[in-house]
C-alpha positions in Angstrom: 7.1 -6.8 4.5 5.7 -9.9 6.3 3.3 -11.7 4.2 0.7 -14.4 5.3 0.3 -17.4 3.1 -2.7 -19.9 3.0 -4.2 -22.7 1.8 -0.7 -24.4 1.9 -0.6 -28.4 1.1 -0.1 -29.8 4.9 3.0 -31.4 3.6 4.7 -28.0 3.1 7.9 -26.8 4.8 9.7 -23.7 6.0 12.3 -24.3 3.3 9.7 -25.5 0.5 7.9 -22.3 1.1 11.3 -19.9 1.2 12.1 -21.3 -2.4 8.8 -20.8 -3.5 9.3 -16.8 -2.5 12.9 -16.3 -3.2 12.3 -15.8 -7.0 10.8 -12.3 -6.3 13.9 -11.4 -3.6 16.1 -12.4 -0.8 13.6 -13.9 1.8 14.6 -12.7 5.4 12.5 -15.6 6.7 9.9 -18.3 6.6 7.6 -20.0 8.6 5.6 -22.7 8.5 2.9 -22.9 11.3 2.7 -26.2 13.6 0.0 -27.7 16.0 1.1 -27.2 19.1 -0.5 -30.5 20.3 0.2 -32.5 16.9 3.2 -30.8 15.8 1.8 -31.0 12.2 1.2 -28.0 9.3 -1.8 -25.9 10.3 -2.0 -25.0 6.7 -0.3 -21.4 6.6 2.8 -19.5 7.2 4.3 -16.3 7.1 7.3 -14.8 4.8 9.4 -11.5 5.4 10.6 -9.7 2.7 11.4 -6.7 1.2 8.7 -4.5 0.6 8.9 -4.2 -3.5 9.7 -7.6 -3.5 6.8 -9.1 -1.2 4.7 -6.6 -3.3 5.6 -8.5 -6.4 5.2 -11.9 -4.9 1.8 -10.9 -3.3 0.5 -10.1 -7.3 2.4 -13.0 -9.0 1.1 -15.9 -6.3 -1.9 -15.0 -4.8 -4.4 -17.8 -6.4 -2.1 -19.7 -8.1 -1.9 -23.1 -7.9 0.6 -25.1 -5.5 0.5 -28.7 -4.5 -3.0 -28.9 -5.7 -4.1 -26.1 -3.6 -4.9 -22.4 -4.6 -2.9 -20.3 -2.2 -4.6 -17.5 -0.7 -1.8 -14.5 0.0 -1.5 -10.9 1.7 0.0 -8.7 3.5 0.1 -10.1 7.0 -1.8 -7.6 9.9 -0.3 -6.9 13.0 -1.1 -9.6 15.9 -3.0 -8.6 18.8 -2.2 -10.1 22.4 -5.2 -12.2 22.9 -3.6 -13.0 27.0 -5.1 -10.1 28.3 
């Protein structure tokens, strides 16, 4: 299951946001997206994991608190091509 997850604290990382998942299952991966231009947070990021286990993170996280901020969390939707 890939999950998105906002509202992250700027300062977050890839590996801060792995941790934060792994207690529901083994996290495939994590991703914290950068600026292109700034090479800073944008604020969100996307996990993959298994499908009970995302399931199970999705309900336990989703408006809790973290870093002072209330993270907003689903199931990511499929990206469409936008260079067309």
């Amino acid at each position: 299951m890939n999950i998105y997850v906002g509202n992250l604290p700027f300062t977050t990382g890839d590996q801060e946001l792995s941790d934060l998942f792994s207690q529901f299952g083994a996290v495939q991966s994590a991703r914290v997206i950068l600026d292109r231009e700034t090479g800073r947070s944008r604020g969100f990021g996307f996990i993959e994991i298994g499908d009970e286990d995302g399931q199970k993170a999705i309900d336990a996280l989703n408006g809790t608190d973290f870093g002072g901020r209330p993270l907003k969390i689903n199931e990511a939707e499929a990206r469409q091509d936008r260079r067309r």
